[in-house]
C-alpha positions in Angstrom: 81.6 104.7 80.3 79.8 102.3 82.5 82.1 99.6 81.7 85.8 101.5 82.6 83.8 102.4 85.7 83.1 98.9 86.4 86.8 98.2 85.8 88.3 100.8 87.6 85.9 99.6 90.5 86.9 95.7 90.7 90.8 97.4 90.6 90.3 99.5 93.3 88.8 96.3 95.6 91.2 93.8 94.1 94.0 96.5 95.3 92.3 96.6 98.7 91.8 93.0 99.3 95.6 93.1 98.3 96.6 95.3 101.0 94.1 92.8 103.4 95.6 89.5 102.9 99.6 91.5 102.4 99.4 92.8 105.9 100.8 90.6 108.9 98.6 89.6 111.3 99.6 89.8 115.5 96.9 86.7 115.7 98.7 84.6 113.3 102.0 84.6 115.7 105.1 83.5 114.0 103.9 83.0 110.2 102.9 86.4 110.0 106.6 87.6 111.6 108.2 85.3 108.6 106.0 87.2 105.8 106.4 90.2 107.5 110.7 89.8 107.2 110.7 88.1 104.2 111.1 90.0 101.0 109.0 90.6 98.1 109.6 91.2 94.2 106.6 93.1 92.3 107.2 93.0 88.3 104.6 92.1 85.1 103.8 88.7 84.6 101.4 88.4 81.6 100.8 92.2 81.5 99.8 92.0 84.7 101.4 93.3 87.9 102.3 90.5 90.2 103.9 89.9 93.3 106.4 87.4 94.1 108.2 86.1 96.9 112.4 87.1 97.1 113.5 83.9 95.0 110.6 82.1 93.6 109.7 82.2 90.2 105.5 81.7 90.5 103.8 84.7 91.4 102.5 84.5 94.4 99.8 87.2 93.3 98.8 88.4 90.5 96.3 92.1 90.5 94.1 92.9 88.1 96.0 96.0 86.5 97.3 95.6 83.6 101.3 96.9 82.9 100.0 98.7 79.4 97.8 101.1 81.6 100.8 102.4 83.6 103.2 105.0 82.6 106.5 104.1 80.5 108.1 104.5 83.2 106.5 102.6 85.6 106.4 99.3 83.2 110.1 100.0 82.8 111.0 99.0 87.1 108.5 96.5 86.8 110.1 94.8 83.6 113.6 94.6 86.1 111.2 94.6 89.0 110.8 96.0 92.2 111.8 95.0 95.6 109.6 94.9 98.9 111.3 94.9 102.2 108.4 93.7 103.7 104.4 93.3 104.1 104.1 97.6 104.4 106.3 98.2 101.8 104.6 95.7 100.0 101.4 97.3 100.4 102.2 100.9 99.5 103.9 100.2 96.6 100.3 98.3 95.3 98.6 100.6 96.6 100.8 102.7 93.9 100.7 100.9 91.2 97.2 99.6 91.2 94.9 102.9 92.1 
């Protein structure tokens, strides 16, 4: 019991330090406005969820859930993957998917 508390624990931060680093930044000035317009693409890579940029092929993060634990349903969209508009979109769907 300890232990899947522990787990669900260091998910739950990984998913918030996630959000952190997803969201633009007014301070950062124009690199923040690109990754704020520029798409994303969230689908399992090595059972994991992972996020990567419109186009690449690396992920350019990779959480700490684990496709398995999510519904059928869920692992399905993120087999063909699912798109991100932007940084917010981006967020709430982790946010989703990872709590």
């Amino acid at each position: 019991m300890k232990k899947l508390i522990l787990i669900t624990g260091i998910i739950l931060i990984t998913c918030v330090l996630v959000s952190v680093l997803a969201a633009p930044r007014a301070a950062a000035g124009g690199a923040a406005a690109a990754d704020a317009a520029q798409g994303f693409v969230i689908k399992d890579s090595g059972g994991r969820v992972a996020v990567f940029k419109s186009g690449e092929n690396d992920p350019f993060l990779t959480t700490e859930t684990y496709t398995a634990t999510l519904p059928k349903n869920d692992v399905s969209k993120l087999k063909k993957g699912i798109d991100a508009r932007d940084a917010n979109e981006l967020r709430r769907l982790l946010e989703d998917y990872c709590s």
